[in-house]
Steps between C-alpha positions, in 0.01 A plus 500: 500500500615873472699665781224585745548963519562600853106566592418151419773385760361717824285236587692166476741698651336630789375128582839335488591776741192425712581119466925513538522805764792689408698490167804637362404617094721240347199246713261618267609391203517114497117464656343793263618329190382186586128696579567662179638162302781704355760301305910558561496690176251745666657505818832627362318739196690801538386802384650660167726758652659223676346652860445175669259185520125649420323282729736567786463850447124484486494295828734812649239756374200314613628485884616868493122593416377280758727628756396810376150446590582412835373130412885352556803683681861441545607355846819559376695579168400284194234266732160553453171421755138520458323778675132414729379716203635259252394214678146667509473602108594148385170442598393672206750479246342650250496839594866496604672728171204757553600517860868495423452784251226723732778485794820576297279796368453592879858485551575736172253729641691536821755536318429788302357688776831496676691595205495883367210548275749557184700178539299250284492149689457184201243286692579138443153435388545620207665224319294238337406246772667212282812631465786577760646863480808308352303338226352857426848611502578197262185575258588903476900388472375239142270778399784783422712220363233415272488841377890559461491179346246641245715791502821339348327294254370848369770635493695219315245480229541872431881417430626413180544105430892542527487675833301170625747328421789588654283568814425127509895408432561759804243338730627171443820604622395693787309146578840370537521317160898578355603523831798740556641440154595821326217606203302166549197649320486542150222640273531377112488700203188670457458343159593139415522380838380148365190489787729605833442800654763500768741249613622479881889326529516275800830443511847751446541290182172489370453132525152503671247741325171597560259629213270730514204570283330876593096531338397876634136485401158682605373293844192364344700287228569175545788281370440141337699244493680567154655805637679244739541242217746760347662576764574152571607468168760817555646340820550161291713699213676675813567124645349639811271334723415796752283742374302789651139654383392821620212682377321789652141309386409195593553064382171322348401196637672302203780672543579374860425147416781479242757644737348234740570237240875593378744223566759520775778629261318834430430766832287763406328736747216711434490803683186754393398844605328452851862238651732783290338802703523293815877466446570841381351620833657184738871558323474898549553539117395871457356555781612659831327480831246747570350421879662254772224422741673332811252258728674348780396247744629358865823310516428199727856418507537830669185517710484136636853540646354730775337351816124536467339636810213200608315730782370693227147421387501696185773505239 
């Protein structure tokens, strides 16, 4: 089944709380995704920005609302306890995320009324109730790179057909492909150049090469499989059997299966518009760094080392 978001695990949560007593975070995990019947693969899906497990996270999220609510608290760092109010609402369980989101609206209130009038407080609230604030984050962070990603295919298409092609040579070797050799990208003659674009040496002598074919077309076209057939046909004259396709469109159907289907001895990848913008943006290639939003979280390492203080009822 789908990773359960963070409202859906209050309740389960809540009752293993009731049912174990007190639990460190970590606790929560094994229980709540057998309730859930999450697979491993689920268990360790991280999310795309590489900013930890997604269930995990969600299981974080859901206790910090219910401690929030005053339905769990903290009898000491990173342990969690149900509240009597807890105990009392998971006799209706149903109206728990209504009462979760009235009393965190209470607490925003109070909130605002101590702070001055012209400092705007963002009420937690706010965010969709199936989604974390870090899966907003994660949402807003794909959305701009969907646009810039938009952005540089635009801007490729309005370049001329040679320009494309020594920006794919140049990506290629900012990818890593040439290595440190000296003037390991080449782009052929403009005229003649017997189906190769661009040709990558991966090796000082030029032993190992890599051939590239470069198809800078409108987004909506689609290329078929003899486009490939000839290139295939350019990389057998070259007596090469690595060979590169990059196209600012897209690969039909057809087109795909007979890459599938080349024997072993031939290598070619297909790269179109939508995986080239991704790595023109991932390998920095034109671009430069606009806004470094920095989110930092506890170091247990740190933390744990210190001698928690057990007469206190409230962490």
């Amino acid at each position: 089944m789908p990773i359960p978001t963070h409202d859906e695990i209050r309740v389960p949560a809540l009752k293993l709380l009731k049912e174990k007593g007190i639990l460190k975070l970590k606790e929560f995990e094994a229980p709540l995704a057998q309730e859930f019947n999450l697979v491993h693969d689920e268990l360790i899906q991280m999310y795309d920005s590489g900013n930890g497990p997604i269930f995990y996270d969600r299981i974080s999220w859901a206790l910090s609302y219910l401690n929030m609510a005053g339905l769990t608290k903290k009898p000491k760092r990173g342990h969690y306890e149900i509240t009597e109010d807890g105990i009392k609402i998971l006799a209706t369980p149903d109206i728990i995320n209504n009462y979760i989101t009235e009393k965190i609206k209470q607490r925003n209130q109070e909130i605002n009324n101590i702070a001055n009038e012209n400092v705007s407080v963002a009420n937690i609230d706010d965010f969709n109730d199936d989604l974390t604030p870090s899966e907003t984050i994660e949402i807003s962070f794909q959305k701009i790179k969907n646009k810039i990603y938009n952005d540089i295919l635009d801007t490729i298409i309005s370049k001329t057909p040679r320009e494309f092609e020594k920006l794919v040579v140049a990506l290629l070797q900012k990818m890593g492909y040439g290595g440190e050799i000296q003037n390991s990208g080449e782009v052929t003659q403009y005229s003649n150049d017997n189906g190769i674009d661009g040709i990558i040496k991966e090796d000082i002598l030029g032993f190992g090469r890599i051939y590239i074919q470069a198809k800078r077309y409108q987004r909506d076209n689609k290329i078929g499989r003899e486009d490939l057939n000839k290139f295939v046909g350019a990389l057998a004259v070259a007596q090469s059997n690595k060979g590169v396709f990059i196209t600012t469109s897209s690969f039909n159907k057809n087109a795909i299966e007979y890459v599938n289907k080349l024997n072993n001895n031939t290598t070619l990848v297909l790269i179109d518009g939508e995986q080239l913008a991704k790595y023109i943006y991932d390998y920095s290639l034109g671009m430069q760094t606009e806004q470094v939003i920095e989110i930092k979280k506890l170091d247990s390492d740190f933390w744990d080392i210190m001698e928690d203080d057990n007469t206190s009822e409230n962490g």
